[in-house]
Residue frames as a rotation matrix with the C-alpha (Angstrom) as fourth column:
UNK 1
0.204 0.752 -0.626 10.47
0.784 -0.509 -0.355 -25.81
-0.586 -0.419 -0.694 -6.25
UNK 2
-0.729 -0.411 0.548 9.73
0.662 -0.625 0.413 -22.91
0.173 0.664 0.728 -8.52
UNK 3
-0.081 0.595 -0.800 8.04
0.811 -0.427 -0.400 -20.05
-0.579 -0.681 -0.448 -6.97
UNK 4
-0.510 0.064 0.858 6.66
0.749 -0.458 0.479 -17.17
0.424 0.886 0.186 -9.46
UNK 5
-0.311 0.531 -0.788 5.61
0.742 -0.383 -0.551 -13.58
-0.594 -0.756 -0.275 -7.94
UNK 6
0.090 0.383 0.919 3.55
0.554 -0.786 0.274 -10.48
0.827 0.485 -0.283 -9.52
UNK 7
-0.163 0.526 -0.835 3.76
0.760 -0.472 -0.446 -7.62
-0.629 -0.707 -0.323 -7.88
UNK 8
-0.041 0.604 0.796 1.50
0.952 -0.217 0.214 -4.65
0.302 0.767 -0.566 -8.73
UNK 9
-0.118 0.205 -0.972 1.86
0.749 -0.624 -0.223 -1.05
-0.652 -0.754 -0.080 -8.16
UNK 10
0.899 0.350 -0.264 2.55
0.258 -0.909 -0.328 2.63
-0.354 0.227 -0.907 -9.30
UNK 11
0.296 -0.884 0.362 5.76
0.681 -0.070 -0.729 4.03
0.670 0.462 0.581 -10.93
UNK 12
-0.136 -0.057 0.989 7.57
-0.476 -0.872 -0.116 5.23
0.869 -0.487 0.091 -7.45
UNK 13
0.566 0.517 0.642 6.44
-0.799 0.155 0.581 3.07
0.201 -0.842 0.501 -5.23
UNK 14
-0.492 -0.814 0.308 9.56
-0.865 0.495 -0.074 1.13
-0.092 -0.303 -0.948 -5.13
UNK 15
0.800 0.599 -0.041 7.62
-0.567 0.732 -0.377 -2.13
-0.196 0.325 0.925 -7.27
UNK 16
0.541 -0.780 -0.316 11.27
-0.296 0.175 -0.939 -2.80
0.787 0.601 -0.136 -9.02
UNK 17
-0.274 -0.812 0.515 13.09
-0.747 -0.158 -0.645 -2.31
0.605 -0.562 -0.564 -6.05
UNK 18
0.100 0.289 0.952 10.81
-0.914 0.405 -0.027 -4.89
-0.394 -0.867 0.304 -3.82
UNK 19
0.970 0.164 0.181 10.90
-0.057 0.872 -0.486 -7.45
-0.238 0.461 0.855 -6.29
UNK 20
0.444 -0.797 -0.409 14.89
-0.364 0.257 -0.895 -7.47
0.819 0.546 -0.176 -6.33
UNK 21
-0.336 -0.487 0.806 15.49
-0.906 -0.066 -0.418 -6.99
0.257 -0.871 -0.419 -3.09
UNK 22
0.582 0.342 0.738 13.33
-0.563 0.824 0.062 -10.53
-0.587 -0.451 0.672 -2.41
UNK 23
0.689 -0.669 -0.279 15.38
0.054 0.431 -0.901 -11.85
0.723 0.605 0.333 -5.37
UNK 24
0.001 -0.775 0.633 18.39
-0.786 -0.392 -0.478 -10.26
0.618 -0.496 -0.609 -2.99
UNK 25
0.135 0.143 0.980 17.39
-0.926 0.369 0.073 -12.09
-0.352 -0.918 0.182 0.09
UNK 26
0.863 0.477 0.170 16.67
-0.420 0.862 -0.285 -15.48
-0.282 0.175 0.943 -1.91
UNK 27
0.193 -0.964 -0.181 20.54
-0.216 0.138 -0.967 -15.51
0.957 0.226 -0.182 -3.22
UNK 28
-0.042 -0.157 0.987 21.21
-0.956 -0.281 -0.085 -15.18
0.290 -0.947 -0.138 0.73
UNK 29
0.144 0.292 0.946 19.39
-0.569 0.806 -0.163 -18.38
-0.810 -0.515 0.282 1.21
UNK 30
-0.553 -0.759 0.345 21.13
-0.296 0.565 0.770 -20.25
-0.779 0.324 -0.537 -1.42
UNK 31
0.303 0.668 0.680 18.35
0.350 0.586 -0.731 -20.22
-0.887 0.459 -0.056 -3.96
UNK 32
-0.829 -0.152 0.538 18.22
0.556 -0.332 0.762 -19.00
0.063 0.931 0.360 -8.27
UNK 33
-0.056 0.558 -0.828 16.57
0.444 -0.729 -0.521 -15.97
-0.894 -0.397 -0.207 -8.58
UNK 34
-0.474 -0.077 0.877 15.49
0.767 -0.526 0.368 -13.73
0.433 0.847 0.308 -11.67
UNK 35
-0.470 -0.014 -0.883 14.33
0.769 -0.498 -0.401 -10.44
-0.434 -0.867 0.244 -11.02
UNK 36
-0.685 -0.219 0.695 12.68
0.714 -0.391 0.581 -8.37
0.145 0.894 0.424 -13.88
UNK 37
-0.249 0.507 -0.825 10.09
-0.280 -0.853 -0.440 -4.88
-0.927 0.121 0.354 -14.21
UNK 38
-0.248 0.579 0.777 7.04
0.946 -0.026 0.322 -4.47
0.206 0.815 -0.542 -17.04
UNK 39
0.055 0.596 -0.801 5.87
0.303 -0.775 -0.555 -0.85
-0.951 -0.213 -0.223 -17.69
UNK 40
0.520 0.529 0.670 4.40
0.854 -0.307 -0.420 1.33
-0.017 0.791 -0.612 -20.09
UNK 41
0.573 -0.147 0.806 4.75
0.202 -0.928 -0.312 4.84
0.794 0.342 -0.502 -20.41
UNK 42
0.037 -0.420 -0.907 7.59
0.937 0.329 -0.114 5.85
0.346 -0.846 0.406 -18.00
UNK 43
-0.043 0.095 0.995 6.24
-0.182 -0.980 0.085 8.23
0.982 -0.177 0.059 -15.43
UNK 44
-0.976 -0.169 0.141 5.52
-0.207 0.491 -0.846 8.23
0.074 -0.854 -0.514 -11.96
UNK 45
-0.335 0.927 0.167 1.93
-0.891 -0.255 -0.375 7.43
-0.305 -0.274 0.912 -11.33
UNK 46
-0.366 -0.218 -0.905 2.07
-0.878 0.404 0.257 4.80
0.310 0.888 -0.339 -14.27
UNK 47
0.882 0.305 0.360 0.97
-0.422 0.850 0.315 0.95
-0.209 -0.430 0.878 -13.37
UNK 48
-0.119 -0.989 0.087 4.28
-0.993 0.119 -0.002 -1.22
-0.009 -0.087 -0.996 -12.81
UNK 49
0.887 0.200 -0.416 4.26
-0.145 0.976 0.160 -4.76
0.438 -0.081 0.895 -12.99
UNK 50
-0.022 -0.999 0.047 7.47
-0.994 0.017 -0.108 -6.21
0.107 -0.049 -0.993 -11.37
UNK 51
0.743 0.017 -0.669 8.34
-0.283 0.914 -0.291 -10.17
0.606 0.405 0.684 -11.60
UNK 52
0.195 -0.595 0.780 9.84
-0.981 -0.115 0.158 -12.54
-0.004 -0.796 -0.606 -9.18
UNK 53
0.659 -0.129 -0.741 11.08
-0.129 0.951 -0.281 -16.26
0.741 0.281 0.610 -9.75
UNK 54
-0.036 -0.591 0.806 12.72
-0.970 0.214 0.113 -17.94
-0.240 -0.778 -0.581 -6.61
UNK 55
0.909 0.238 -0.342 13.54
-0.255 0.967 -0.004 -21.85
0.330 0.091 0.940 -7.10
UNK 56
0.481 -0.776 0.408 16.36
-0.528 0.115 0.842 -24.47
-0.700 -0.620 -0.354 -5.85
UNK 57
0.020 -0.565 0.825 17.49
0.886 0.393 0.248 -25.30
-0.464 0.725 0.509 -9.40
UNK 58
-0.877 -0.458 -0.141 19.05
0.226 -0.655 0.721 -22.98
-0.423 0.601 0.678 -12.29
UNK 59
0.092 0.962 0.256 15.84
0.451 0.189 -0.872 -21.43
-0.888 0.196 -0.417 -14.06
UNK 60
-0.761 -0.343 0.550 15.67
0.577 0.027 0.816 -21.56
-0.295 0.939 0.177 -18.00
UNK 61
0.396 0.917 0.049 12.18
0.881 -0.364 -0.303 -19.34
-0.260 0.163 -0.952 -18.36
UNK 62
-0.919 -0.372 -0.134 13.26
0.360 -0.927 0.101 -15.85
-0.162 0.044 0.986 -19.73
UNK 63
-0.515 0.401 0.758 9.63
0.328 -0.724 0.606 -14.23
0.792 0.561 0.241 -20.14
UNK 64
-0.672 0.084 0.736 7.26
-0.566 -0.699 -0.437 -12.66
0.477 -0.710 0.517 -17.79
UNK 65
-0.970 0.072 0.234 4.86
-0.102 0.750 -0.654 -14.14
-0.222 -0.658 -0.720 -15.52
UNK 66
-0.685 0.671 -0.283 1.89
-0.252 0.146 0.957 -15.44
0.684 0.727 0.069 -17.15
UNK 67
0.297 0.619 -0.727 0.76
-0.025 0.766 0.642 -17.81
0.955 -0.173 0.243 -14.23
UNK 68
0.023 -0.308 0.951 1.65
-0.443 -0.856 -0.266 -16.49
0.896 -0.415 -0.156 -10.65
UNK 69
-0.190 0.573 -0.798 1.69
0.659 0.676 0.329 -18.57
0.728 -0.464 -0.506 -7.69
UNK 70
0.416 0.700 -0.580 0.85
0.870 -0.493 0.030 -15.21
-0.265 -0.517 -0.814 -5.77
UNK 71
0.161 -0.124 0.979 0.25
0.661 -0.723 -0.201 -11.71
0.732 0.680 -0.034 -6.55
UNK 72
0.096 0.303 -0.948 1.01
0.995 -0.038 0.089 -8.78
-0.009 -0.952 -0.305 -4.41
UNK 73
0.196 0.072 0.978 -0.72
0.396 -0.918 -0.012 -5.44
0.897 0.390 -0.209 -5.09
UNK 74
-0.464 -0.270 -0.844 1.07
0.825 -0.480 -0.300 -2.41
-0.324 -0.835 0.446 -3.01
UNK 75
-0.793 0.523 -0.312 -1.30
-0.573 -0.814 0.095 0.46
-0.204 0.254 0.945 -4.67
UNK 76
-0.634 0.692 0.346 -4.80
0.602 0.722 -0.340 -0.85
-0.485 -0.007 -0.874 -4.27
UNK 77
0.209 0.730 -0.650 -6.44
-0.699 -0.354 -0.622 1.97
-0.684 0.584 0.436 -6.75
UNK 78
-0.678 -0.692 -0.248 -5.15
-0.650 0.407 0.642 -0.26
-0.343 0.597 -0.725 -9.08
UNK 79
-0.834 0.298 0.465 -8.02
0.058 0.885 -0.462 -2.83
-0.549 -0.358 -0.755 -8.17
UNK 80
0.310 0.878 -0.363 -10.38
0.065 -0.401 -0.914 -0.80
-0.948 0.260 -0.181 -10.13
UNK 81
0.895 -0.030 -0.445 -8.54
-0.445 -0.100 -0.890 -0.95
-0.018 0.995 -0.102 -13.74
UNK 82
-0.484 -0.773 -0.409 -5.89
-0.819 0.565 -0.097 -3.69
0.307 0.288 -0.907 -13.59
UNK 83
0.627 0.659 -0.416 -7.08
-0.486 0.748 0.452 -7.34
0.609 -0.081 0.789 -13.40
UNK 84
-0.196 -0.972 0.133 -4.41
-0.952 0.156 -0.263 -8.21
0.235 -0.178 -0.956 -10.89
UNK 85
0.419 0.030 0.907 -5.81
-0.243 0.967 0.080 -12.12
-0.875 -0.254 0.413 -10.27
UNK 86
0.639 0.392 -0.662 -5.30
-0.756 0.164 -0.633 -12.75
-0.139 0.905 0.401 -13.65
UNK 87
0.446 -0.536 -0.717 -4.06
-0.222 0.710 -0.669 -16.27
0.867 0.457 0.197 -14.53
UNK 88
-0.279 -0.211 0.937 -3.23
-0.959 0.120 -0.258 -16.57
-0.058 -0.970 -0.235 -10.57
UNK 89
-0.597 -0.028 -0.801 -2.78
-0.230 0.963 0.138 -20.51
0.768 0.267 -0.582 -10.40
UNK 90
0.429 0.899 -0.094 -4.99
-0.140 0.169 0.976 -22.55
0.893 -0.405 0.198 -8.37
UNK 91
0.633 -0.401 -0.662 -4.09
0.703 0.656 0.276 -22.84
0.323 -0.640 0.697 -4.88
UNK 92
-0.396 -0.853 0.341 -2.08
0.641 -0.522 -0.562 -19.53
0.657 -0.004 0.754 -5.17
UNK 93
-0.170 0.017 -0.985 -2.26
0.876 -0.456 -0.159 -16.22
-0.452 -0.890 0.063 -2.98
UNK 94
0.034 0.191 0.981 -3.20
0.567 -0.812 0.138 -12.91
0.823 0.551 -0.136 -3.28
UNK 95
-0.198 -0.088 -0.976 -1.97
0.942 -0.293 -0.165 -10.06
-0.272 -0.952 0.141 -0.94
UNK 96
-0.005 0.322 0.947 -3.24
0.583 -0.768 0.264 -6.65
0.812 0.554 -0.184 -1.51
UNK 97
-0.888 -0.273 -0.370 -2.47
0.453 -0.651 -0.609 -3.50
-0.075 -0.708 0.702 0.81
UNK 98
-0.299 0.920 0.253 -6.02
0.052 -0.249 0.967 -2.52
0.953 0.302 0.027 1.92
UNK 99
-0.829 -0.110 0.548 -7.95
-0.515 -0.232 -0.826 -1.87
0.218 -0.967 0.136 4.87
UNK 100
0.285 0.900 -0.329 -10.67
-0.825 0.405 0.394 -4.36
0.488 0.159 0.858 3.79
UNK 101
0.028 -0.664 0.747 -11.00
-0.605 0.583 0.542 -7.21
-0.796 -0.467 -0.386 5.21
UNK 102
-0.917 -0.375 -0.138 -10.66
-0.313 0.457 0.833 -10.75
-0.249 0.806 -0.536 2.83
UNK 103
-0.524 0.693 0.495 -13.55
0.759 0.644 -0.098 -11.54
-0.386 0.324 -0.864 2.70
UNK 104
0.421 0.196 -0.885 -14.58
0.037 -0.979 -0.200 -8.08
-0.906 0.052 -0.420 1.48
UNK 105
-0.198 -0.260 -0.945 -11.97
-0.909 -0.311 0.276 -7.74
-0.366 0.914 -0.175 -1.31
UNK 106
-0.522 0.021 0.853 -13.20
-0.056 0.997 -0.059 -11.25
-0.851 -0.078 -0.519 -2.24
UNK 107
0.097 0.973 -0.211 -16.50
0.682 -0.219 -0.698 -10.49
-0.725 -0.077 -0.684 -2.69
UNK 108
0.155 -0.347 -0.925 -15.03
-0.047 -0.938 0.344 -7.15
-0.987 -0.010 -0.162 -4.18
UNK 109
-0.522 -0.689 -0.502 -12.65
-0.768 0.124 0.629 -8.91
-0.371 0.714 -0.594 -6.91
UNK 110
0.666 0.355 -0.656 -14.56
-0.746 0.326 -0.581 -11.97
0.007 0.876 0.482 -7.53
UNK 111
-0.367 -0.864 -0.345 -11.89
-0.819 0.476 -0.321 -13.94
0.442 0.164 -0.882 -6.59
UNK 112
0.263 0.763 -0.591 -12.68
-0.592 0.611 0.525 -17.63
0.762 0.212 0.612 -6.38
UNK 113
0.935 0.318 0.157 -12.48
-0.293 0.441 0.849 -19.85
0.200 -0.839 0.505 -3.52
UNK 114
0.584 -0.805 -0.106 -9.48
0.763 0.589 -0.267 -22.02
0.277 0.075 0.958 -4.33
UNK 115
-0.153 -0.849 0.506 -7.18
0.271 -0.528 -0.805 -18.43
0.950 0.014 0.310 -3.75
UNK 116
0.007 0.060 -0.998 -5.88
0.967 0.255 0.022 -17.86
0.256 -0.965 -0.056 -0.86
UNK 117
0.407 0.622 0.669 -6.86
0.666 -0.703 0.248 -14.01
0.625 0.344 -0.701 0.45
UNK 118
-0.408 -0.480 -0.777 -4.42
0.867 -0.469 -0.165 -11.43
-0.285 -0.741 0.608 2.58
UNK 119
0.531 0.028 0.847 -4.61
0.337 -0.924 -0.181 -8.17
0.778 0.382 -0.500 3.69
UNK 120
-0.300 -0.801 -0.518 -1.91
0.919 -0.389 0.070 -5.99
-0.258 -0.455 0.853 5.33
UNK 121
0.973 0.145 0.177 -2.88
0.190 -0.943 -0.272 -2.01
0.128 0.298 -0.946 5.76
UNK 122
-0.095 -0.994 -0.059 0.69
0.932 -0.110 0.344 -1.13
-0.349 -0.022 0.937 4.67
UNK 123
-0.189 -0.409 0.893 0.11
0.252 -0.899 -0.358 2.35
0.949 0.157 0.273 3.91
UNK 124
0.985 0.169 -0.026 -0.77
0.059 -0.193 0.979 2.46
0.160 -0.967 -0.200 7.84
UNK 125
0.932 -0.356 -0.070 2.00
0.296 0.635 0.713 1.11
-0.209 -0.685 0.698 8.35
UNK 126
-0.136 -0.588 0.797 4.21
0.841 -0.494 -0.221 3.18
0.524 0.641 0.562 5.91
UNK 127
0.277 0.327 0.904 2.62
0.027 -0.943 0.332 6.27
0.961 -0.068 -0.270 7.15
UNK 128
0.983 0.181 0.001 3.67
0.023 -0.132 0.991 5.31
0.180 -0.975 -0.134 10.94
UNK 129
0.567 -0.819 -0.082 7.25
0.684 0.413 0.602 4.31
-0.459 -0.398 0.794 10.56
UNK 130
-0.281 -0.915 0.290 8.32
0.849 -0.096 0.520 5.63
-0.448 0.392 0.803 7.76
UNK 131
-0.286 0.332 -0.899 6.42
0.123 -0.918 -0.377 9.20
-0.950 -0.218 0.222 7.20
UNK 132
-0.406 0.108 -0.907 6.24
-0.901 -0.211 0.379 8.88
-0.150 0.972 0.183 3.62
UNK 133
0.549 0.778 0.304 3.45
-0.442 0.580 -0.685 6.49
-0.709 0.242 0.662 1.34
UNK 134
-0.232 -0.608 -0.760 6.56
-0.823 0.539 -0.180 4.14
0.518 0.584 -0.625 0.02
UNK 135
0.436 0.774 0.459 4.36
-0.894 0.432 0.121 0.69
-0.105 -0.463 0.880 0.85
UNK 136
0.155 -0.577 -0.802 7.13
-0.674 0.532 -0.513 -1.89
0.722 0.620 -0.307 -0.85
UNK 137
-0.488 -0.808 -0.330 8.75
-0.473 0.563 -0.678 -3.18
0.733 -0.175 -0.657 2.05
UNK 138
-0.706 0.262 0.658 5.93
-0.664 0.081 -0.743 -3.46
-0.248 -0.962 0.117 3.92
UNK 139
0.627 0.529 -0.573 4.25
-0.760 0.578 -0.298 -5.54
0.173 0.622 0.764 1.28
UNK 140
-0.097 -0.642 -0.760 7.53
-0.595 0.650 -0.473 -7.55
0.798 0.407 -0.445 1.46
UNK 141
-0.662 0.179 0.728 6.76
-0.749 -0.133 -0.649 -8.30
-0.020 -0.975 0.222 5.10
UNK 142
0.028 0.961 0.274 3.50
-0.859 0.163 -0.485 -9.37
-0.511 -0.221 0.831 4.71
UNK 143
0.187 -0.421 -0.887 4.60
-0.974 0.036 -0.223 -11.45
0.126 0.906 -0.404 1.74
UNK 144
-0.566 -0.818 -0.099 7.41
-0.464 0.416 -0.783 -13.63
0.681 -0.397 -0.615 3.98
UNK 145
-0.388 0.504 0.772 4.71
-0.587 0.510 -0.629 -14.39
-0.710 -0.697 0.098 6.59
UNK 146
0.338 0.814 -0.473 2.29
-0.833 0.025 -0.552 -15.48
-0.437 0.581 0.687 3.80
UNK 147
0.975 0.020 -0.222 4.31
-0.093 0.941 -0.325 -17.64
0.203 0.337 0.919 1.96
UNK 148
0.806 -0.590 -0.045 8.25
-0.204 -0.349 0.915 -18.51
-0.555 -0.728 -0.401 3.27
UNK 149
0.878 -0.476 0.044 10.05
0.013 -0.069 -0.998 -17.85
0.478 0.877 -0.054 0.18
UNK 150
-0.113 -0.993 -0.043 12.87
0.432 -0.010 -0.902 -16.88
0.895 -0.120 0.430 1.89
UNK 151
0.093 -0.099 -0.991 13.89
0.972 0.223 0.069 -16.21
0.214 -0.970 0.117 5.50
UNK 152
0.971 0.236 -0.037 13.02
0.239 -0.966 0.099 -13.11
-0.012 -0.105 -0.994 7.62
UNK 153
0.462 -0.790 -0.404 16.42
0.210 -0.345 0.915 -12.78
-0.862 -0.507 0.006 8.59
UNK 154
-0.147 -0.078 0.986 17.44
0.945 0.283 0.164 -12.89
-0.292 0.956 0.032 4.50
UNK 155
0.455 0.764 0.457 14.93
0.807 -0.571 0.151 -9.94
0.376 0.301 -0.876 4.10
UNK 156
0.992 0.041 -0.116 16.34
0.105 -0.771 0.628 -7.95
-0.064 -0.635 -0.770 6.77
UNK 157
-0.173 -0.984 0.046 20.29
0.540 -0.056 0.840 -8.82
-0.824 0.170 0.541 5.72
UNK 158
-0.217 -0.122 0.969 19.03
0.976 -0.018 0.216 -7.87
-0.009 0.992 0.123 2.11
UNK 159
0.782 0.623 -0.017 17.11
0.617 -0.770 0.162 -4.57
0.088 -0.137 -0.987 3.33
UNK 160
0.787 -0.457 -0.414 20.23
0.295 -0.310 0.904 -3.49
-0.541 -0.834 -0.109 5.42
UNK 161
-0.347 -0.934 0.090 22.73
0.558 -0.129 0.820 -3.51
-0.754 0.334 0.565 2.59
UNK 162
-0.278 0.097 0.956 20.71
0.926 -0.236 0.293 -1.82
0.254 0.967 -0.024 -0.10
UNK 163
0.244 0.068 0.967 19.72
0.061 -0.997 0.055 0.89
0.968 0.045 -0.248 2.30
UNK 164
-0.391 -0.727 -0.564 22.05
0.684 0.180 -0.707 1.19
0.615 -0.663 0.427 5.14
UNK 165
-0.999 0.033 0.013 21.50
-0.028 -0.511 -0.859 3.26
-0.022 -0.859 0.511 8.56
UNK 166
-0.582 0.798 -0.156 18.18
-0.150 -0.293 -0.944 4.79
-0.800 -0.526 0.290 9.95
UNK 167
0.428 0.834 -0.348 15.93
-0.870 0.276 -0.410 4.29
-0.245 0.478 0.843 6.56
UNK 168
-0.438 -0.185 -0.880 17.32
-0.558 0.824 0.104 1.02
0.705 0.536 -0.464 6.35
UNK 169
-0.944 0.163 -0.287 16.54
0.329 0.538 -0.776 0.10
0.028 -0.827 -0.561 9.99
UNK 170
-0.514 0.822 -0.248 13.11
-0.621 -0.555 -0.554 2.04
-0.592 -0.131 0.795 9.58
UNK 171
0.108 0.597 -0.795 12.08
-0.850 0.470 0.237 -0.29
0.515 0.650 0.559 6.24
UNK 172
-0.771 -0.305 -0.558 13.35
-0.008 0.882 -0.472 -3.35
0.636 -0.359 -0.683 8.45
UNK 173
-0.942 0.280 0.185 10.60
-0.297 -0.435 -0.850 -1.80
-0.158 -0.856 0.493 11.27
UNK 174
-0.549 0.411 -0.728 8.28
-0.834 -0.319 0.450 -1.94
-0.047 0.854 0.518 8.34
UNK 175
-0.403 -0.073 -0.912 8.78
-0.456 0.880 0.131 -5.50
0.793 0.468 -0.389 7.13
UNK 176
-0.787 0.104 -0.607 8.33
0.457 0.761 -0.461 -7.15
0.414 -0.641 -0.647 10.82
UNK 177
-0.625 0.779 0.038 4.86
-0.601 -0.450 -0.661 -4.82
-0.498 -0.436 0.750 11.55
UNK 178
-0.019 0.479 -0.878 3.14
-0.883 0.403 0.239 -6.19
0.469 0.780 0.415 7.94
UNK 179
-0.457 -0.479 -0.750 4.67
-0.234 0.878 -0.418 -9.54
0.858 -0.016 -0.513 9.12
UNK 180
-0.970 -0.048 0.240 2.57
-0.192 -0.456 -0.869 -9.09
0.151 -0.889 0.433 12.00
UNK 181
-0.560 0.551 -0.618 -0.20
-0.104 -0.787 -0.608 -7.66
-0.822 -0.276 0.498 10.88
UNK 182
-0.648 0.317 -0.693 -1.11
-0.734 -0.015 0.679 -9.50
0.205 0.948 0.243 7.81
UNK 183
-0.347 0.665 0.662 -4.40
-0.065 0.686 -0.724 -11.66
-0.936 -0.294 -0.194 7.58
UNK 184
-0.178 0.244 -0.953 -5.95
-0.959 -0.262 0.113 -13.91
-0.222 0.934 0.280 5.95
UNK 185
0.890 0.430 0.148 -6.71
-0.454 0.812 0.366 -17.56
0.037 -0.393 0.919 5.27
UNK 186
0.496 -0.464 0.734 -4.33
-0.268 0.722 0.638 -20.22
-0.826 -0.513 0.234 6.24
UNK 187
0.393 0.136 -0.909 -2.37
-0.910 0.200 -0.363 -21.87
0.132 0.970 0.202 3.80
């Protein structure tokens, strides 16, 4: 198994930091992990790409992800001037913080049948727990339910050590609301 993530956001919005920390968690569960960031101009506002590879052999690929088996956009202005399906294999996922529903950002994006469609309002869900519009870990949440890369408990060891006490136990609060709270079709 070789499991390839995009995730899309803003510079700030902790894009880098979610896409290690699931690397993080996958080490936990005994897998090979790479972990890597794409950006332009470094500011904060900026589009971010960040890259995830999770498999249960050694992985020889060193470049970015061309061919995703799911994308997952935590800043949905984004949807308006980033193609984030692109090259999204068949069969693959898209999660996208929004208050639409899927069949909406379908419709919306254009996105054909064969992909499978989430949505998780993580800035709700950012804005309730954690007072501030840092959507990451709830994206990771949603993510884990969606597709079970790697165990909740993983997530929530991996959360706990990179940010210890109360805003660790707040982004953990996060993770199992999304995880909740995410919809979409079946896979």
């Amino acid at each position: 198994m070789l499991m390839e993530v995009r995730w899309h956001g803003r510079g700030g919005q902790g894009v880098v930091s979610v896409s290690r920390l699931l690397a993080y968690a996958a080490l936990f569960d005994g897998k090979h992990v790479q972990a890597f960031p794409e950006f332009g101009p470094e500011r904060a506002g900026a589009p971010v790409s960040g890259f995830t590879r999770i498999g249960d052999e050694t992985i020889d690929i060193h470049s970015q992800i061309y061919n995703p088996d799911v994308v997952v956009v935590i800043d949905p202005t984004l949807l308006r001037t980033v193609n984030v399906a692109e090259g999204l294999t068949e069969g693959g996922a898209i999660i996208v913080n929004t208050k639409k529903t899927c069949e909406e950002l379908r419709k919306e994006l254009g996105i054909k049948e064969d992909i499978h469609v989430y949505t998780v309002n993580a800035a709700r869900i950012a804005l309730d727990i954690l007072r501030r519009p840092i959507y990451n870990t709830a994206m990771l949440g949603a993510l884990i339910k969606v597709v079970p890369l790697v165990t909740l408990e993983s997530v929530i060891k991996a959360v706990m050590e990179r940010f210890p006490g109360g805003l660790g136990e707040k982004n953990v609060e996060a993770i199992k609301r999304a995880y909740e709270e995410v919809e979409g079709n079946e896979r």
